[in-house]
N, C-alpha and C positions, 0 to 999 in steps of 0.2 A: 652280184653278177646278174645281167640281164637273160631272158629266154634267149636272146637273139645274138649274143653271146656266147652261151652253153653250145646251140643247136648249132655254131660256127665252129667250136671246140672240138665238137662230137664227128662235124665234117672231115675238117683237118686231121685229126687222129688216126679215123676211118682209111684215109687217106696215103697217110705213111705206113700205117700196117699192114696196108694191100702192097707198097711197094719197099716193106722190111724185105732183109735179102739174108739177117744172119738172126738166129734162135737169140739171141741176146736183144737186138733192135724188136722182136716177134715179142718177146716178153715184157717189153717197157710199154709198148704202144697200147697192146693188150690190156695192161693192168691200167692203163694210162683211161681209154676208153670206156674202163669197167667202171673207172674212179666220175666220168663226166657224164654217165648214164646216171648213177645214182644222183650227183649232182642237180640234176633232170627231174628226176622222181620228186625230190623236195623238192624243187621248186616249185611244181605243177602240187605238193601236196600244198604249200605254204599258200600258193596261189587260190586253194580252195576252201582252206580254211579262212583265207579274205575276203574271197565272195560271201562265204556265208555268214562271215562276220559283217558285214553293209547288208546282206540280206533279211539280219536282222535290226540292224541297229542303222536302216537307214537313215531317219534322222539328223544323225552325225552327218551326214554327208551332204546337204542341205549348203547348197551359196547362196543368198537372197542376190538377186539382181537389183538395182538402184531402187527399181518402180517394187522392188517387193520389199526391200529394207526401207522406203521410205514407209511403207503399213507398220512396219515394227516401231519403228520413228515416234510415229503419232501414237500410238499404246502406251510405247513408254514416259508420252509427254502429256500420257490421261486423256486421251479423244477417247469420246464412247460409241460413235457412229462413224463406221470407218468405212472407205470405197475406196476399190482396186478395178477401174476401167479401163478399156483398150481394144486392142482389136483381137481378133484370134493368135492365140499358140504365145501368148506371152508367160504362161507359168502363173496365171491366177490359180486357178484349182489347185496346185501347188503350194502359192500363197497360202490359203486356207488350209489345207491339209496341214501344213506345220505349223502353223499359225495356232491350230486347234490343238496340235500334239504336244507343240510346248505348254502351252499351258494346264493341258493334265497332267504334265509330269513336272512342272514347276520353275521349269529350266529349259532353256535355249538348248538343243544337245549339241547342235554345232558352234556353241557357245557354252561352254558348260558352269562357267562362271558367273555368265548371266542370270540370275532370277527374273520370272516371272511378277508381275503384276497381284496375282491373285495364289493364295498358298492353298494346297490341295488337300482335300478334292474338291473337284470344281463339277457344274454338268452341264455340257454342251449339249446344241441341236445344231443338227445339219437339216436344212432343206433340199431335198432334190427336184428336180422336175417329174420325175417317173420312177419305178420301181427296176423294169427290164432293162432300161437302156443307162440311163443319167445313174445312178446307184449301182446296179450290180457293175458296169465297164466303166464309168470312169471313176465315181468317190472311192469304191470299195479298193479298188485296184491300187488307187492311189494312198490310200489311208494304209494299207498294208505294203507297199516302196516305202514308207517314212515310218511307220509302227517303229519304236524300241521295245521288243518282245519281253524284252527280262524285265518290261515295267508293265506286262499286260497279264491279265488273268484269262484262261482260255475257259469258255463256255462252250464250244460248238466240239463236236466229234471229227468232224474235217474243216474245221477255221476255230478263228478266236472269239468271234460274234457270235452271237444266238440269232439265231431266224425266225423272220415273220408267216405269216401265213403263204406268203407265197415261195416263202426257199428263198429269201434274200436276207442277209446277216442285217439288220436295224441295229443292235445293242453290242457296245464294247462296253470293258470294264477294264480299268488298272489295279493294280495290286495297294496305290495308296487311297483307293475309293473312285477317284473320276469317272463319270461316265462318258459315252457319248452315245445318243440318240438318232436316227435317221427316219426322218418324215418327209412327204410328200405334202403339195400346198392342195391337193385332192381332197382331206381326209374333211368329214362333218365339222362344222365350226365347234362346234361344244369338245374336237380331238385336241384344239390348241390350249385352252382355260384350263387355269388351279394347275399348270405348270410355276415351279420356280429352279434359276438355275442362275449361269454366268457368263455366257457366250451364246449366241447365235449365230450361225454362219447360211448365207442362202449363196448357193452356187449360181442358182436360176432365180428369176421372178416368182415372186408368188403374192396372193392379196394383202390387201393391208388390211384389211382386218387381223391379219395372221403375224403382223406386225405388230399390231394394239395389243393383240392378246400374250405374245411374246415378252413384250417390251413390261408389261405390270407383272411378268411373271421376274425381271432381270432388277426391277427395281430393289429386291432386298437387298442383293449383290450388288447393285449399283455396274449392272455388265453391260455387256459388249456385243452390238449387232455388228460384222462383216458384211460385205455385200462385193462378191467378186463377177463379174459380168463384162460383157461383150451387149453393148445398147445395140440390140437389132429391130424389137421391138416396140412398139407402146405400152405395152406392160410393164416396162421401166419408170415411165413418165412421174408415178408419184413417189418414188426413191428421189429422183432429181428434185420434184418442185417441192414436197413435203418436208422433206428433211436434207439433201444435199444445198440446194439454192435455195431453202427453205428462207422466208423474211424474217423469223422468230430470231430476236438477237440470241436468247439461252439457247436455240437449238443450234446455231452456228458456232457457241463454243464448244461444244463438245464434237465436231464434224470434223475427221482429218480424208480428206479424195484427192485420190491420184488418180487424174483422171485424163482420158482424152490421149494415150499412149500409144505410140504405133506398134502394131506387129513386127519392126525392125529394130525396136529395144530388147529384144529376144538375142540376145548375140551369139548364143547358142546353134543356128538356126538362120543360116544363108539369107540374103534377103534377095536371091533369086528363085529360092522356091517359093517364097513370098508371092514376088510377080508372077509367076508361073501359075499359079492358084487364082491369081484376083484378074487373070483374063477370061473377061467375057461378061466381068460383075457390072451391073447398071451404079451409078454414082453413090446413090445413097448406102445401096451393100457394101462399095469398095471403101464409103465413108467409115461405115461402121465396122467391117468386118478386117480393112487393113489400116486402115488409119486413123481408127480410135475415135471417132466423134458418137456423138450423142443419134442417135438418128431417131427422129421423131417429128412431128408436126403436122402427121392425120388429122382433122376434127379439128387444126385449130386457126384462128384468125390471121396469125403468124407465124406460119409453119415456118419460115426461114430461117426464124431465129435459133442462131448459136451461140450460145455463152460462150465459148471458146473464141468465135471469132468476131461477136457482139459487145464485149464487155473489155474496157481495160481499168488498171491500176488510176488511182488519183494521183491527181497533179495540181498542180499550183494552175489556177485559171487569169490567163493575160486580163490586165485592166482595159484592154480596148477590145474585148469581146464582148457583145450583147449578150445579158443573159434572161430568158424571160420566164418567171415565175407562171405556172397555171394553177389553178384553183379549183378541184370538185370541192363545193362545198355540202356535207351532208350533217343536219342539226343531230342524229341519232346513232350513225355510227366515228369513227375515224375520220378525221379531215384528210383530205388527198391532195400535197402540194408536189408539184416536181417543178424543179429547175434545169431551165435547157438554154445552152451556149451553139454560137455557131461560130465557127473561126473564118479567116478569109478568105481561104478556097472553099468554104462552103460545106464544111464536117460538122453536124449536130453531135452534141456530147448531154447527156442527160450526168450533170455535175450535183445533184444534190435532191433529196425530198425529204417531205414530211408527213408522217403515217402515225397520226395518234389522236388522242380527244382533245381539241383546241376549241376557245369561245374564239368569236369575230377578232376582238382584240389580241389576243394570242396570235391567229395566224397573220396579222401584218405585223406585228413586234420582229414575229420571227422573219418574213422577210426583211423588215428592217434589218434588224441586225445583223442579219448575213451581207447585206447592201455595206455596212459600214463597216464589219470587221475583214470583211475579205476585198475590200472595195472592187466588189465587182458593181460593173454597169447595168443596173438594171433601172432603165428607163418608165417600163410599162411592164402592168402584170395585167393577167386575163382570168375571170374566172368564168362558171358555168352557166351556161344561159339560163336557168332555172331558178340563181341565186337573185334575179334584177325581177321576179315579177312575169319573167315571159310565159310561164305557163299557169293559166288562172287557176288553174285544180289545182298542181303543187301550190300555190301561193296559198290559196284558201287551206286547205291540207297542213302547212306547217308557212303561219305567217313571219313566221322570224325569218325568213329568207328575207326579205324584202330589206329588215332591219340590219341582219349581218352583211348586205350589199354596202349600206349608206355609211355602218361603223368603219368597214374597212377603207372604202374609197375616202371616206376622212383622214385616219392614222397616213396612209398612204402618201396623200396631196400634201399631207405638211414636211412631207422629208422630199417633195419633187416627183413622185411618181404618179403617173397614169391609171386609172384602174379602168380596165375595159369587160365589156362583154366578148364573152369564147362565138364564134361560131358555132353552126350545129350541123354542117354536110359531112355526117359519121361517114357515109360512103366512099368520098373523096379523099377524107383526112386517111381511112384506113389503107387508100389505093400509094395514097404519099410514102407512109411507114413502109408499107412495104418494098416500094422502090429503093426507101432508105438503106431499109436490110439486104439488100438483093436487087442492085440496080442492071441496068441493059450490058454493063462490062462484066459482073458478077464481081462487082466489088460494093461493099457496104460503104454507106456516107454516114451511119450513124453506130456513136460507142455511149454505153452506158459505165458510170463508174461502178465497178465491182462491189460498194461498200451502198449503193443503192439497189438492197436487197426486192423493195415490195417493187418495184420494176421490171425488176428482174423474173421473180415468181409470177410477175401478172403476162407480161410477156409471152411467157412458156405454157402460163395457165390456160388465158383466153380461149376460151375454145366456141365452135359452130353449133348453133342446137339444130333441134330435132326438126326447126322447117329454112335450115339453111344459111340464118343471122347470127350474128355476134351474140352469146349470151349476155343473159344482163346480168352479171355475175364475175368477182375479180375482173374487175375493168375497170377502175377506177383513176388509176396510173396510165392505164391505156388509154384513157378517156382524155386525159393531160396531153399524151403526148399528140395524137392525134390532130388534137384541136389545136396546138401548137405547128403542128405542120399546117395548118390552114391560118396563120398570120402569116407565111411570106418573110418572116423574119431572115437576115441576110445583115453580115458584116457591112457595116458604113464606119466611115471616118469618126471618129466622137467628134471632133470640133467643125464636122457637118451637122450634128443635131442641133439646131437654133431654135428651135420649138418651144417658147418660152410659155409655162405655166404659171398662170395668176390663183395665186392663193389664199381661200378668203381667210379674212385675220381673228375669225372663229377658232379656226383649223387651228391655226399657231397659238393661238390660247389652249 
């Protein structure tokens, strides 16, 4: 029987015993009434022995929402660098908090069946932003809503944490060994080293050095950095480019991000109080703070850029697309090749590159071969003005330029292609990209394929130096695309190119 029930029972009874009329009707209602009072009693007692039961064992009571089961998702499918981004009030700090409990205790508790990853004890850190505000009101709060107490050992004379110097609980402890720690990214560098453990969790930003030193302490464990956040700031930026969009193919397999989440995935949680909150926000806030984007691109060349709305999945690329190879060629680091398609409304798609140590012959093989197993059209490729001799310093400086010019435009000329020289108006190429990203309608004309990582990371990287220019520094991709928008490249007919190439019979030897 429900309260609402009882307290209807207790009405009614009340009711006919006011208007009994013989000692016999006075006597049933009475005992009747005495019987729905105690009724009453349990139930408010049963009712509080509930509370207290979730009030310990919150845990158990734990629903992950989509965007927080899919964090569980990638754990259990062995991702080691995990992200839960979005806008406000989605339940990441939450995320975390159980995310960190199960695994001290070994098990899902609102799963009980479930095992964990790692058998305990295990030792976590939690980073906070601050000690007063981020730690004592929201981690501590919340880590004691989800605690299962009957698996905690109590240190403190009024909590279960032992306290720091300033009166704030840093140190839990479970009864099968786990700990969990609570630091600040404030503390001296020499506070993060000759840690080792098996989880990491950072609520907030914090340096990357605090990363490095984390990350060799997790290596014995072979453990698990978290990272739940709201992109507000810049301080985000090397989570994204270093290890989420990170180019490192090993660092993107262990990477599971859910990422880019609105504040209305909360279902919890009206998505008119939502709106009611994000009036008055200027764009980039309501970007980041209701609507989950990345918000960044202070300090850099191409601030526009959003992977989110930059980037799509690969596709099969039509045979009557142009597709035009660029070439930074450098004899001492990485060759920089990117491949760029335009279709016939005039949508650039960056469909392909090449980011590793190639000789001259190497990087035409490989355009070739992409030319013939994909049979895409590629007509003419471009490389860097430096590579033909244009600038006498670099030629004298490293004379194989001149020679990896002559090898390639050879390989090249014998399968039909053109090899040209890149333009060099950096100014103008960068003022194109950027329209690309971010045209006059605010809609982009250009998509990168997702699986074209160092693009991707260069993009996001680029950044202004200190008297105002593009660094000379991760640009290399950028340097491709750029000089590509300064060919004018544009869909044509294929059986419009009549442009026949005479090739001397060296070549074809």
């Amino acid at each position: 029987m429900e309260q609402t029930e009882i307290d209807l029972l207790i009405e009614e009874t009340q009711a006919k015993l006011s208007g009994a009329t013989s000692e016999e009707q006075k006597k049933f209602y009475s005992t009747r009434l005495e019987e729905a009072k105690k009724l009453q009693i349990k139930y408010i007692e049963q009712l509080k022995k509930l509370k207290l039961y979730k009030d310990t064992h919150g845990g158990e009571y734990f629903k992950p929402l989509p965007h927080q089961q899919q964090i569980f998702d990638f754990y259990f499918a062995g991702k080691k660098r995990l992200l839960l981004q979005g806008g406000n009030q989605l339940g990441k700090t939450l995320e975390g908090v159980n995310f960190v409990q199960a695994n001290c205790v070994g098990y899902l508790p609102w799963d009980k069946q479930k095992k964990t990853l790692f058998t305990p004890p295990i030792k976590v850190r939690i980073f906070c932003a601050d000690w007063e505000h981020h730690a004592a009101e929201v981690i501590i709060p919340k880590l004691y809503q989800y605690f299962i107490f009957d698996e905690m050992v109590k240190l403190g004379n009024d909590g279960y944490g032992s306290k720091n110097q300033i009166g704030v609980e840093s140190f839990f402890q479970y009864k099968n060994g786990s700990t969990i720690e609570l630091m600040t990214g404030k503390l001296n560098k020499q506070a993060y080293e000759g840690w080792t453990g098996h989880i990491v969790w950072g609520d907030e930003p914090f340096p990357k050095y605090i990363y490095d030193a984390c990350s060799r302490g997790l290596s014995e464990s072979d453990g698990i950095f978290l990272w739940t956040l709201t992109s507000v700031d810049s301080d985000y930026d090397w989570i994204l480019e270093d290890i989420i969009e990170s180019p490192n193919e090993e660092m993107q397999k262990i990477v599971g991000a859910v990422r880019g989440i609105h504040s209305y995935a909360n279902t919890y949680i009206p998505k008119e109080n939502f709106d009611r909150v994000a009036i008055g926000w200027d764009a980039n806030v309501r970007k980041a703070r209701l609507e989950g984007g990345w918000y960044s691109g202070q300090g850099k060349v191409w601030g526009d850029f959003n992977y989110d709305l930059h980037t799509c999945e690969e596709f099969k690329i039509p045979t009557d697309w142009p597709i035009v190879p660029m070439i930074d060629f450098h004899p001492c680091i990485e060759q920089a090749v990117g491949f760029y398609a335009v279709d016939k409304p005039g949508w650039k798609y960056v469909v392909d590159e090449i980011w590793e140590h190639l000789s001259p012959e190497e990087i035409a093989d490989e355009i070739i071969r992409r030319k013939i197993s994909n049979a895409w059209r590629i007509e003419r490729v471009f490389i860097d003005p430096y590579s033909k001799g244009d600038n006498k310093m670099m030629t004298n400086r490293m004379p194989n330029l001149q020679n990896a010019y002559s090898i390639i435009e050879s390989k090249l000329m014998a399968h039909g292609i053109l090899l040209d020289v890149a333009l060099k108006d950096k100014s103008s190429g960068i003022a194109n990209v950027k329209t690309w990203l971010m045209g006059a309608n605010k809609m982009p004309s250009l998509k990168i394929f997702k699986k074209c990582k160092r693009h991707i990371y260069e993009m996001k990287k680029w950044e202004i130096d200190e008297n105002g220019n593009p660094a000379d520094k991760d640009d290399h991709m950028c340097e491709n695309i750029y000089r590509y928008s300064l060919t004018g490249t544009a869909w044509s007919d294929p059986q419009m190119f009549t442009k026949k190439i005479e090739i001397p019979m060296a070549a074809v030897a």
